[in-house]
C-alpha positions as YAML, in Angstrom:
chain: A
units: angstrom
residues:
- id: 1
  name: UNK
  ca: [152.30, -104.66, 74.75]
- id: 2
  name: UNK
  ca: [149.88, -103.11, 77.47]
- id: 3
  name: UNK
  ca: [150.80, -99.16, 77.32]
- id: 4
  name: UNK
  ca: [150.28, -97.03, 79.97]
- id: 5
  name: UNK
  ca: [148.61, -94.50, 79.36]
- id: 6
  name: UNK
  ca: [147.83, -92.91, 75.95]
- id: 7
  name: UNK
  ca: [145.99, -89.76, 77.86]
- id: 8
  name: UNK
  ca: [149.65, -88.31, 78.69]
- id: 9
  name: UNK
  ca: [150.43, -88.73, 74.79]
- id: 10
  name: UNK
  ca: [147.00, -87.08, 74.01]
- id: 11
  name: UNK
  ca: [147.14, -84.61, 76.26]
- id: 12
  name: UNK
  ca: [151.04, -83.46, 74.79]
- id: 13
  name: UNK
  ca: [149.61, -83.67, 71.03]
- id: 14
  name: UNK
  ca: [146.78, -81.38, 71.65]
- id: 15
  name: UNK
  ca: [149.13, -78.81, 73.49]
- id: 16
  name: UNK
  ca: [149.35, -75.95, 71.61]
- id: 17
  name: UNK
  ca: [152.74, -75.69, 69.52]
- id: 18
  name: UNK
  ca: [152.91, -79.87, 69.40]
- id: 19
  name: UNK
  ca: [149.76, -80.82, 67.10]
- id: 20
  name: UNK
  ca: [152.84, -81.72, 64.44]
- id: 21
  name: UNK
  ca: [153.60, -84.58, 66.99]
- id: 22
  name: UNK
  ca: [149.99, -85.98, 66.75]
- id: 23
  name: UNK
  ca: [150.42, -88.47, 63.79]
- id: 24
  name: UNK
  ca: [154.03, -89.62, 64.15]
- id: 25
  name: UNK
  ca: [153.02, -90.11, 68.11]
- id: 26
  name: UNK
  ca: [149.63, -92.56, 66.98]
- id: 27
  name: UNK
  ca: [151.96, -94.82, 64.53]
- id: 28
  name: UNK
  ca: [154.02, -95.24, 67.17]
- id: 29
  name: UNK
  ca: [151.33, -96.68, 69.79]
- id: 30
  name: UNK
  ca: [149.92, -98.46, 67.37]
- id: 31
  name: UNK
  ca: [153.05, -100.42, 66.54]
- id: 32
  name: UNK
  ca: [153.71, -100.48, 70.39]
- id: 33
  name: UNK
  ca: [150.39, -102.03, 71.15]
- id: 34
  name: UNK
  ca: [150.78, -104.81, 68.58]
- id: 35
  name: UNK
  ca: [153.93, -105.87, 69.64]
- id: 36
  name: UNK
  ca: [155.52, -108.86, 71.35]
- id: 37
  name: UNK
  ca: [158.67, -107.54, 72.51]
- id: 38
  name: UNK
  ca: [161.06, -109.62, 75.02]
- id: 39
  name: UNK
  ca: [164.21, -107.26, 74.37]
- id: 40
  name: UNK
  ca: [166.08, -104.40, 72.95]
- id: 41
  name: UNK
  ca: [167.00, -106.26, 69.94]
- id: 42
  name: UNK
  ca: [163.08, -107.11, 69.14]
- id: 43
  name: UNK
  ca: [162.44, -103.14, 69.87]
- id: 44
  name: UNK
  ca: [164.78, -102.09, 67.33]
- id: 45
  name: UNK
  ca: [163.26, -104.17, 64.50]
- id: 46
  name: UNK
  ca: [160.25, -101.59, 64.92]
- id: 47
  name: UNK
  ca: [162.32, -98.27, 66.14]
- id: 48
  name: UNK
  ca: [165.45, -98.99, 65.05]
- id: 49
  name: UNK
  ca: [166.61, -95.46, 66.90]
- id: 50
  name: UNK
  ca: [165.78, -96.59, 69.92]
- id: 51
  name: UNK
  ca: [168.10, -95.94, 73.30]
- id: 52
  name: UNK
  ca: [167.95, -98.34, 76.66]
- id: 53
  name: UNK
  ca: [169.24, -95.69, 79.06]
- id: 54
  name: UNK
  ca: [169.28, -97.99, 82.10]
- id: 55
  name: UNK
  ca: [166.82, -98.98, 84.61]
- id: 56
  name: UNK
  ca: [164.40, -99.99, 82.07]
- id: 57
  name: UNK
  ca: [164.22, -96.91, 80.62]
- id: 58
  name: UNK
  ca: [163.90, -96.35, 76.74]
- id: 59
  name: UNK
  ca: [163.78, -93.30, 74.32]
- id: 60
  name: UNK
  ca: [162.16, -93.12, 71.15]
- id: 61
  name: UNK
  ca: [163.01, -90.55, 68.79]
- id: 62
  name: UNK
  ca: [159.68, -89.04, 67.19]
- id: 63
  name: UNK
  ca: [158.83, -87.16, 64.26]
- id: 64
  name: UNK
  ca: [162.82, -87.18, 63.10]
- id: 65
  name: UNK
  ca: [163.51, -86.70, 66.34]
- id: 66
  name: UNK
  ca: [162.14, -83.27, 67.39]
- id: 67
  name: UNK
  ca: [160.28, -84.91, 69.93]
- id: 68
  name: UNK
  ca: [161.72, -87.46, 72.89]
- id: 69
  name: UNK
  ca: [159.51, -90.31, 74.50]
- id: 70
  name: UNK
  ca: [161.21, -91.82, 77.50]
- id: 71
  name: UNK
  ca: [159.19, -94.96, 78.46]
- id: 72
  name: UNK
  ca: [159.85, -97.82, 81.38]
- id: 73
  name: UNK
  ca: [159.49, -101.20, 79.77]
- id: 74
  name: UNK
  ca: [158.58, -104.53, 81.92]
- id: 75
  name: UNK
  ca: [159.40, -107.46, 79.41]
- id: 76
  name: UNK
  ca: [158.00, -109.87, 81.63]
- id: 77
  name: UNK
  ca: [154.75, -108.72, 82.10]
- id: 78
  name: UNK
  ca: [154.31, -107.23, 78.66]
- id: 79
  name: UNK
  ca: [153.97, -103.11, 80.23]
- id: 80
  name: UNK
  ca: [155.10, -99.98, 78.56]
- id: 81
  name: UNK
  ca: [154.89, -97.20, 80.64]
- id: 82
  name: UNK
  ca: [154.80, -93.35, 79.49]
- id: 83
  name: UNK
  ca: [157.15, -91.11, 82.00]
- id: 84
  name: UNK
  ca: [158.22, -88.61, 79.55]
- id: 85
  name: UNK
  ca: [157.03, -87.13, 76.13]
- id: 86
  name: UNK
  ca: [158.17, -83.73, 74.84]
- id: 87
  name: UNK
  ca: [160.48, -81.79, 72.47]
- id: 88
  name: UNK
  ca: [164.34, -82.68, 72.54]
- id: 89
  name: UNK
  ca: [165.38, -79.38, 74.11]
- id: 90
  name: UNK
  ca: [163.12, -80.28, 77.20]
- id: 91
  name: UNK
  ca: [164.30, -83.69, 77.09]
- id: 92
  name: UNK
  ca: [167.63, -82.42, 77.11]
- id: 93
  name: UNK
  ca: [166.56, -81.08, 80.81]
- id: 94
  name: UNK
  ca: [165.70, -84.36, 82.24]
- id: 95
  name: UNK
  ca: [167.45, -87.34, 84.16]
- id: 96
  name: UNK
  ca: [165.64, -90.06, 81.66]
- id: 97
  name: UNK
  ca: [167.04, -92.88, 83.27]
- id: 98
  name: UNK
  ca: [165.20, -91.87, 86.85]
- id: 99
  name: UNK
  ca: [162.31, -89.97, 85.97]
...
C-alpha cells in the first residue's frame, strides 16, 4: 500500500508529550507499506482491532490504544491516506467518518 504521508505521523511522534507513540506508530507503517490489502477482512489479519467507520474511513488503535489513527483507504488503487493521528481523548472530539 502507497501511504500518504508519513510527515503527519512524524510530525505527531516528535510532538512533545507523544514520543511514546514513535515506535508502535513505525511498526505500523511498515506493515501498512508491505501490504496487499483488497478489504477489511485482509486488514484485520495485520490489525486485528481495526474499525471501518464508513466512507472509507478506518481506525487503528495504537500503542494499546492510547493513540487513534483514522485513515481513508482506496482498495482499488492501493492508497492509504493519513486524516487523523492523536490520543483517544482527542479522537473522541472528532467526526472520523468525515474528517
Amino acid at each position: 500500500m502507497k501511504i500518504v504521508s508519513h510527515r503527519k505521523l512524524r510530525e505527531f511522534y516528535e510532538t512533545k508529550g507523544h514520543a511514546d507513540s514513535r515506535i508502535a506508530i513505525e511498526w505500523w507503517y511498515d506493515i501498512v507499506e508491505k501490504a496487499e490489502w483488497k478489504n477489511l477482512s485482509d486488514i484485520k489479519v495485520d490489525f486485528p482491532t481495526t474499525d471501518y467507520v464508513g466512507n472509507q474511513h478506518y481506525v487503528f488503535n495504537i500503542r494499546g490504544n492510547k493513540y487513534r489513527l483514522v485513515v481513508v483507504i482506496k482498495f482499488t488503487i492501493s492508497y492509504v491516506y493519513i486524516r487523523f493521528v492523536g490520543t483517544h481523548a482527542e479522537y473522541d472530539k472528532i467526526g472520523c467518518s468525515t474528517i
